[in-house]
N, C-alpha and C positions, 0 to 999 in steps of 0.2 A: 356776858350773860346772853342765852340764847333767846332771842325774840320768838313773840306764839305768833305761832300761826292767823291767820283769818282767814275766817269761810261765811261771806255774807251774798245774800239774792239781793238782783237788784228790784224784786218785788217785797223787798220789807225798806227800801228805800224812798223818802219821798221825791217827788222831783220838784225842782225847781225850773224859774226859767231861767236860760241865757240870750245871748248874741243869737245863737245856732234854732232854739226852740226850746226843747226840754230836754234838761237832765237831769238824770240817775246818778247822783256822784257818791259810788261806788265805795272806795277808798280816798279818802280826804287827808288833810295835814294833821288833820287830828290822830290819824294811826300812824305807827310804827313804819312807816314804808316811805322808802324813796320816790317811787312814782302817785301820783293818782289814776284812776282808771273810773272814765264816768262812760255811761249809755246818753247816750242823746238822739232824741226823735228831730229831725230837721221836716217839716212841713211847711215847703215855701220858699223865702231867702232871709237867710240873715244876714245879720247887720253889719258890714266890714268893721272890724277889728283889729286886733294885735295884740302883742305880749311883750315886753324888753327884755324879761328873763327867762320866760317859761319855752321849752320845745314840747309840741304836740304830736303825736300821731295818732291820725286817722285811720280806723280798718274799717272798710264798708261790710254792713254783714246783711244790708236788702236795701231796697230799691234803687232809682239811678235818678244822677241830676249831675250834676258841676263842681267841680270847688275853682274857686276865685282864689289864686295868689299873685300878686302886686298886679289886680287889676287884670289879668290872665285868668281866661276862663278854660274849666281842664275837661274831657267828659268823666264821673267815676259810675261805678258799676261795686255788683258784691263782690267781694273778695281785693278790693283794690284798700293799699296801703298807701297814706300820704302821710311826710314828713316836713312839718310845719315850723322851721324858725324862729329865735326871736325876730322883730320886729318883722316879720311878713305879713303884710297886711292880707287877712284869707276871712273868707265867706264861702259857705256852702247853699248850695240851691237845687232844689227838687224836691223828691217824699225819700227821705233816704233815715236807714236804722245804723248806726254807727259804734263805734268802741273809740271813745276819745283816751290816751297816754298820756297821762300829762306828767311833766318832767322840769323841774322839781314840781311837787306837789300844787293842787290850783291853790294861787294866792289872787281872792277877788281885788286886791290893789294893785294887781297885775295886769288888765284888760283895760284897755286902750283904743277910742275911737281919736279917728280925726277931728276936729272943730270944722 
């Protein structure tokens, strides 16, 4: 059976917060889709994290700051793509607008800090 389509803004999305700042999460586990795909406002630094299952990718689409993986700080800019790991510990830092992939779908029992 052929799955429908979706066509949703991430202006009828509420945001939440995360690790990162604020997200738009976009496509969730609740729809039909392999991936999720959230917008996230990063203003500042977030919280070092991780995932044991989930691979992220990051596409920057404005401003510039850093991302942090294992403790490695990277410089990012628009247009840069980052591919996030399980278990890599990653934080981003500065005023950056981004498109987070998440893969499989965000599961919040998936987000992992350190003690």
């Amino acid at each position: 059976m052929k799955q429908p389509f979706i066509i949703r803004n991430r202006n009828h999305v509420a945001p939440v917060r995360c690790p990162c700042g604020d997200a738009w999460r976009v496509l969730t586990r609740e729809d039909p889709t392999p991936v999720g795909v959230h917008f996230v406002s990063i203003q500042g630094s977030a919280s070092v994290h991780y995932h044991k299952e989930t691979t992220e990718t990051y596409v920057v689409l404005e401003g510039e700051g850093e991302i942090e993986l294992d403790g490695e700080r990277h410089p990012i800019g628009p247009g840069d793509v980052i591919l996030i790991p399980p278990e890599t510990r990653h934080a981003a830092h500065g005023r950056l607008m981004i498109i987070n992939i998440v893969h499989p779908s965000f599961d919040p029992a998936d987000e992992h800090q350190d003690e």
